[in-house]
Each structure stands twice: as structure tokens, then as C-alpha cells.
N, C-alpha and C positions, 0 to 999 in steps of 0.2 A: 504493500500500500504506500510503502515512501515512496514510489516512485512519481505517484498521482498527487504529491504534494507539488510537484514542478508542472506549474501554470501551464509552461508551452510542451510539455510532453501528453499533458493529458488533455488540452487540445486537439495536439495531433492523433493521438489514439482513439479522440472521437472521433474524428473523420477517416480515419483508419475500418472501424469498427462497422458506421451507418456505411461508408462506402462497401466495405463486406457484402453486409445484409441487402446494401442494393442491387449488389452481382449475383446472390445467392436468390432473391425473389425474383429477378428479372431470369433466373432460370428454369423456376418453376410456371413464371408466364411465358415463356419462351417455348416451353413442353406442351401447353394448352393453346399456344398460336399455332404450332404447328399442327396440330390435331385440327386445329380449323381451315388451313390452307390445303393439309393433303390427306387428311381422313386416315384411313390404313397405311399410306404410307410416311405419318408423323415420325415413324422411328427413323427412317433415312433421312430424313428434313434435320432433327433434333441433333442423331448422328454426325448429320457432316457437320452443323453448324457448332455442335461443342468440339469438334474435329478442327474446326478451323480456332478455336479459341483455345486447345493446346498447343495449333503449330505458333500463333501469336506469342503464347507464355516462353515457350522454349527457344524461340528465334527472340523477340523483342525484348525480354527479361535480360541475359545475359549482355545485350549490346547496351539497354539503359541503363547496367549498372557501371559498364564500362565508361561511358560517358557524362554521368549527373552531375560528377563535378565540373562539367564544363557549363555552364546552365543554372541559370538563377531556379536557384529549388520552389522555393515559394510560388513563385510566377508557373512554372511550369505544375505543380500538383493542383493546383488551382484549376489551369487550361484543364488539364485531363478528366478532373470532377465537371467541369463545363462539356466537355463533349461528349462526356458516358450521359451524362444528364438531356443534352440534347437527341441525342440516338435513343435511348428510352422510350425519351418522349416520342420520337417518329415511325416507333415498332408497331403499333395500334394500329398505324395509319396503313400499311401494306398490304398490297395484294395479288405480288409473285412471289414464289419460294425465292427469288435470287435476290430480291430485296431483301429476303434477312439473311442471306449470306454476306451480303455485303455490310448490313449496319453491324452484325456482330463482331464481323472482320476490325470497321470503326471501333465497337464496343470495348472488343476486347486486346486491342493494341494500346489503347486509353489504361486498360486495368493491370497489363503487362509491364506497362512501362509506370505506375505510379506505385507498385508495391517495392521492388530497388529503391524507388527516387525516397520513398519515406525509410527505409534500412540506414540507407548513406545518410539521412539529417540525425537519425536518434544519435550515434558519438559524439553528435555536437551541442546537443542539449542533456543530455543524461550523461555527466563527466566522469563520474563514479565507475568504476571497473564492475564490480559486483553487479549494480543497479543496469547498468549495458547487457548484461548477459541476460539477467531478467527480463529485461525491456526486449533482446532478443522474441525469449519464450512468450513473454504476453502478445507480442506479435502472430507467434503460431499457437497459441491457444484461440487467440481473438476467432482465424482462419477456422479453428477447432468448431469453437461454437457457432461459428456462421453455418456449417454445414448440419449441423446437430437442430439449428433451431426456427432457419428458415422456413425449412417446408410446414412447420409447427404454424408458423405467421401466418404463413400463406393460406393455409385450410384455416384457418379461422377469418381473415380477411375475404377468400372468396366464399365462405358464406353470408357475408354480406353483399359484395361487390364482384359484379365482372372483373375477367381477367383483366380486359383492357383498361380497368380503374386501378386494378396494380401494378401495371407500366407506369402510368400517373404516380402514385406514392413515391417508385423507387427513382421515377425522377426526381422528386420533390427531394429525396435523401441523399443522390449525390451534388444536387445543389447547398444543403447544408453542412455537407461534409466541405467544400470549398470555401464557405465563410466561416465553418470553425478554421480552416488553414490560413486563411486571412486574419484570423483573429490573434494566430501565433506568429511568434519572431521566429525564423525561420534563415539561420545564417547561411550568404551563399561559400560554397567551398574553392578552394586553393587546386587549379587542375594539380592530378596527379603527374609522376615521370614515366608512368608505363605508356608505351609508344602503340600498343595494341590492343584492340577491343576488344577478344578474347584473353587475351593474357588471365584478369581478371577472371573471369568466369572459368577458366579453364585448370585457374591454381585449385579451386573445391572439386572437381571432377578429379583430378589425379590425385587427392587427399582419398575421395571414397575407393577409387579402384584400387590404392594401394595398402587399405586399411581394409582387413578381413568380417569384420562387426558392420562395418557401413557398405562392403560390400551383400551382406546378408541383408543389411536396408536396402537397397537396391531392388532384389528379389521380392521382397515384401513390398515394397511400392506397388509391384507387379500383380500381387493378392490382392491389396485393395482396391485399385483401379479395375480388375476383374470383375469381383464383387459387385465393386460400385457403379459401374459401369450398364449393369443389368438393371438397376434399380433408376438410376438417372434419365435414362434412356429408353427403357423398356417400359417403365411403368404408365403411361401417359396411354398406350395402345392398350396391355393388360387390363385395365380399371377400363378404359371406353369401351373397347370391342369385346375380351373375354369375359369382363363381371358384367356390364353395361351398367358403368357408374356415372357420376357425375363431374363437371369438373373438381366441385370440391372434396369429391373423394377421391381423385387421384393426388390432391394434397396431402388430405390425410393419410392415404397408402407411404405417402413418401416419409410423412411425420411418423411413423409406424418405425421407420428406420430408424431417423432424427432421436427415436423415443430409446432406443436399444442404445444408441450410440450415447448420447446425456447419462444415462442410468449406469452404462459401464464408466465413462468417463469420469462422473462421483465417488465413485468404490474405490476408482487404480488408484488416487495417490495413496493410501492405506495400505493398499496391496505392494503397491512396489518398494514399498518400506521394506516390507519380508520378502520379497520374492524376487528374483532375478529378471532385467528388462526382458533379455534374451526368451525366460519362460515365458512371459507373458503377452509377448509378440508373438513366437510359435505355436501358442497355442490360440490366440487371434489369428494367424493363420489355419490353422488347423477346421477353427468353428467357419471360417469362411470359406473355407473345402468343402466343407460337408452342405454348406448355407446354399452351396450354386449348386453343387448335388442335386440336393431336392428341389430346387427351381426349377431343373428342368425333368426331373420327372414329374413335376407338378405339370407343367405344359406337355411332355409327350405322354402321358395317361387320358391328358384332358379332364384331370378332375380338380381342377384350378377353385379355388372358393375363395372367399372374403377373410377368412379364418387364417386358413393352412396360408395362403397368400401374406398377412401380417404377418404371423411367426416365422415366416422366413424373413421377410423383410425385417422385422427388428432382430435376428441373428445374425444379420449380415450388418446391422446396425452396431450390435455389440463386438462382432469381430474387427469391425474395421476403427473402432476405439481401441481395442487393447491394441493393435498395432500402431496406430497415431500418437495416442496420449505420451506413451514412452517413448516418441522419437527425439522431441528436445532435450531430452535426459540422455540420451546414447549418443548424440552429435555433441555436445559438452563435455563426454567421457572418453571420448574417440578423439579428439584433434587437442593440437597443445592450444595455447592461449590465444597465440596469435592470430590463431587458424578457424577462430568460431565464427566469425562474419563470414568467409569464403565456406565454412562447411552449409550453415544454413542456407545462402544461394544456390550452394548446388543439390541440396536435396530439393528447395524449391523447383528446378530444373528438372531433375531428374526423375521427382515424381509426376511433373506433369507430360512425360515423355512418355511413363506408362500407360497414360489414360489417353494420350494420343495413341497409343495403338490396341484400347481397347473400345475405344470410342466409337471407331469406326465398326468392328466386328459386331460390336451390339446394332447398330443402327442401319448401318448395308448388308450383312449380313443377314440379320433379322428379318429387313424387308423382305427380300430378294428370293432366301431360301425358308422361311420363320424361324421363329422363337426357339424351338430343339434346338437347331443343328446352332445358331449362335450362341445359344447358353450352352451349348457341351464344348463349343471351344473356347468359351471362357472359363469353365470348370477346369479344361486341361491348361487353361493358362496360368489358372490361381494354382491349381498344384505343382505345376513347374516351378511356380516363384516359392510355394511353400516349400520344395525338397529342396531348391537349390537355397532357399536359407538356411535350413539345418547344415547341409555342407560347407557353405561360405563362411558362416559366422560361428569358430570355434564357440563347443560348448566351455572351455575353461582360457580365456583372453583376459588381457590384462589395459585398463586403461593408459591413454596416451601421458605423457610428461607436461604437464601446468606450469609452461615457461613464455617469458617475452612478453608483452603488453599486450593486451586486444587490438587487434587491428582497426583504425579509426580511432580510440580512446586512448585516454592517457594510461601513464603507466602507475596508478598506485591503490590502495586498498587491496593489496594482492589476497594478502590471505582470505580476506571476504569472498575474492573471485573463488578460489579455492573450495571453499566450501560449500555455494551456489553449485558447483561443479560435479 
């Protein structure tokens, strides 16, 4: 909580937070736009277009963080809240599939490029060593509970309100996320000496491939992109065409998962007091093997219900928590000091490379051949990533050495870093 006592950090992590939530609702209206432009085949709409907002994340992510320091920060997280806010608002308005391939293309080169630009500002306001590392994790916690608690919003909102009135809202919210960043001081940075735009991005990628623990991250990125993949993508058709639900119960299907995920996510920090990250990933793993499992024999039986459909959906809710929750804890434990800002980029990176190529499989896939044969190759994708973490990630590994200063932050309060760690 010290950290929310500095005025301009917990600004910014207000707009940090509402900008979240407006990425995370505009995807659950996004799921129900395309049910309305292509009927059955919403899952290939939905697919390509969160397809094109991983190839954004994984291309645009690593070049913005290489360059933010060239570029009045302020000004520009500003721009980006203004143009996610304007594309929002003109998503209601369409009426070709390629118009929303295009605004999301906009939407999400905007969202791409403002999660680095706000990374790069926190060393300059949260000066503390300890409180930086924190500020780190509340960053991906923040990410944590937007996924957990959006689709919760959104089925309660669309019980009131058309979809097309929640484009409306989450406009509304990344225009207030830009006037809380106007409302903070927000210092511009000193270019760096590195001469190349990967350089940066590419020192955390050769951190995880040569580190046996964050290599086993890697594989599990893979599990829950699988997973989640089915549930993000798939559910929009499921709830329409196979229950014949409403829109706002394909909210609440999604909240079903949100709901798994919140309920494990409260327990782990208790649990991983006594229990090794390692178990509690693999075996998040493990429930997400079994979770796609029965999804698809739920669809090739054809005895798909409202019921069996939830319980799976909130097991793959709780499995893809026990492997989230504990990833800021095993990137803290895995890289020395210096090296924690370049490790959380590149998992950032890395896991959304997963879900770029499971994105796709759910959604073209799905259309093209159905539901079985996409969810058995996401079944065999999540158990690939499950075995290949048991093998990657020695069961008995020893954390990295707690040397050199945080990268961007100064160098003191070590021992607090230490123990944060």
C-alpha cells in the first residue's frame, strides 16, 4: 500500500487499470459484434481479429519499449488513450467484417504500444528498489484481475444494456484513463546508448531460453493460451448456436471462468507460502489438460449443457490462475536484479506469442472444420506445453544471484529488494 501513497504512481495505475478493463470489455463486445456481422461464423471473425491483436502485442511491444525514451511519455500515453477511445467509439458503427479488422488493428497497436511506455515511466517515479519490483507485480496483477473480472462486468452491464452501449462505456474509460495521465507529472527520459531496437527486447528473451525455470514458463504460457483460447473464442458460438443463449449469457459463461480464476487466485498467496511455485503451476497445468479434455468431449458426444459447460469453464478458470498468479514470483527468482524489467517484457512477449498461435486454431479452425477437431488440437497443444514443463523446468533448481541495481532504478534499499524477491 506504500506504494499508492505517491500521488503520480497511483494516478498512473489508475489509468493503467480503467485502460485494462476497457481492453478486456471491448473484448467481450467484440465477441457479441461478431456474432452479429457473421452468425456461425463469429468464431473466424473473433479469431483473426484477437489474431491480429497478438501479432500487434509481439511486433509493436518490443519496438515501443525500445524507443519510449525517445518521446515525451506523457504526451504520447495520452495520444494512445485518445485513439483506443476513438476506435471504440466507431466499432458500433460497422458493417463489414474488415472494418473491424482494421479498427482493432488501430485498437490494438494503441494498447501495444502504451503498456512498455507506462513500464519505462514507473523507475522514474517509484525510486525505491523494493517498491519498483512491487510496482513491477501490481502491474501484472492489475492484467491478472482484468481478465478475472471483466467478463463478470460485462454480464451484468449487458443485462441492462446493448452490446453497442458497452463500446460506449469503455470509451468513456479510456478517455478517463488519459486525464488521470494528464493529471500526473510524468518525466520525459534521457535517450538510451543502445543503437538497436531489439537489442532491448531481445536481452529478456535470451534471459528465459537460457534459464531452465523460465524456460518451463514458456511451455506453460502455451497451456494457458490453449485453455484460454477455447473459452475467449469459442464461447460467443457455444452459448448462441449450441445452448441458444442470450447475449448476456455468453457473458456470464465467460464470468463462469473469471469466477474459477478470482477464487483460485485468493487461496494461492496462502498456498505458495507452503508449496513450491513449480507444484502449483504443474498442477494448473495438469487441471487445464484435463479442462480441454472434457470440452471436447462435451462437443463430440453432443451432450453440451449449461451445467457441464460452466464446470468446465470455471476449471479452466482455476487452472489458468494457478499458473499466472505465481509467474511474478518465479521471474523475481529466476533473473539477478538487474535483469527484472527485461524478464517481465519478455514474458509479456512471449506469452502473447502463445495465444497468437492459438488464436487462430480456435477460430479458423473451429469455423472451417468445428468445435472437435479445434479443441483436440488445442488439448494436444496444452499437453505439449504441460510435458514439456515438467522436463524444462528442473524439479530441484536453485534461484538466480540478487546483484546490481534494477534496471531503470536506482541502486539502494537492496536488502528490501531482497526480500520482495
Amino acid at each position: 500500500m506504500r506504494l499508492f501513497a505517491l500521488r503520480d504512481y497511483r494516478r498512473l495505475f489508475g489509468a493503467q487499470v480503467i485502460a485494462l478493463f476497457g481492453t478486456g470489455l471491448t473484448t467481450v463486445a467484440l465477441g457479441l459484434l461478431a456474432y452479429d456481422l457473421a452468425g456461425p461464423n463469429a468464431g473466424m471473425v473473433l479469431g483473426t481479429a484477437l489474431t491480429i491483436k497478438m501479432v500487434m502485442y509481439v511486433v509493436i511491444a518490443p519496438l515501443a519499449a525500445a524507443y519510449v525514451d525517445r518521446l515525451p511519455r506523457r504526451t504520447l500515453l495520452v495520444l494512445l488513450d485518445v485513439v483506443r477511445g476513438a476506435v471504440v467509439l466507431a466499432l458500433p458503427l460497422v458493417t463489414e467484417v474488415w472494418h473491424v479488422y482494421v479498427l482493432i488493428g488501430l485498437l490494438q497497436a494503441a494498447s501495444a504500444a502504451f503498456t512498455p511506455t507506462y513500464q519505462a515511466v514507473i523507475p522514474d517515479i517509484v525510486t525505491d528498489e523494493s517498491a519498483y519490483t512491487r510496482a513491477l507485480s501490481a502491474s501484472q496483477v492489475a492484467s491478472t484481475m482484468e481478465s478475472l473480472l471483466s467478463p463478470v462486468l460485462a454480464a451484468v452491464a449487458l443485462a441492462f444494456l446493448s452490446f453497442d452501449r458497452l463500446f460506449l462505456g469503455t470509451s468513456a474509460g479510456f478517455l478517463l484513463s488519459a486525464l488521470l495521465v494528464l493529471s500526473a507529472r510524468v518525466p520525459d527520459a534521457r535517450p538510451s546508448a543502445h543503437t538497436r531496437a531489439w537489442d532491448k527486447a531481445a536481452a529478456g528473451i535470451r534471459t528465459f531460453l537460457r534459464t531452465p525455470r523460465l524456460r518451463g514458463l514458456m511451455a506453460l504460457n502455451l497451456v494457458v493460451a490453449a485453455a484460454g483460447s477455447i473459452v475467449v473464442v469459442n464461447t460467443v458460438n457455444l452459448v448462441r448456436d449450441g445452448l441458444g443463449g442470450s447475449q448476456s449469457d455468453v457473458a456470464w459463461m465467460l464470468a463462469a471462468s473469471g469466477t474459477g480464476t478470482l477464487v483460485a487466485a485468493l487461496v494461492l498467496p496462502r498456498v505458495l507460502d507452503r508449496v513450491a511455485a513449480r507444484t502449483v503451476m504443474t498442477t494448473g497445468a495438469a487441471v487445464l489438460v484435463g479442462a480441454t479434455g472434457a470440452a471436447v468431449m462435451l462437443v463430440a458426444t453432443g451432450i453440451a449443457t449449461w451445467a457441464g459447460t460452466a464446470v468446465i469453464w470455471s476449471a479452466i478458470g482455476v487452472g489458468m490462475a494457478l499458473i499466472i498468479t505465481p509467474t511474478g514470483k518465479v521471474l523475481r527468482a529466476s533473473v539477478a536484479r538487474n535483469a527484472i524489467p527485461e524478464a517481465f517484457a519478455a514474458q509479456f512477449s512471449l506469452s502473447h506469442l502463445a495465444w497468437l498461435i492459438t488464436y487462430p486454431v480456435a477460430g479458423w479452425i473451429g469455423t472451417a472444420a468445428g468445435l472437435t477437431l479445434a479443441w483436440s488440437v488445442l488439448a494436444v497443444l496444452a499437453g505439449a506445453g504441460a510435458a514439456g514443463a515438467l522436463l524444462l523446468w528442473p524439479r530441484h533448481d536453485t534461484p538466480a544471484p540478487v546483484t546490481g541495481p534494477v534496471s531503470g532504478a536506482p541502486a539502494k534499499d537492496r536488502s528490501s529488494l531482497a526480500k520482495a524477491a
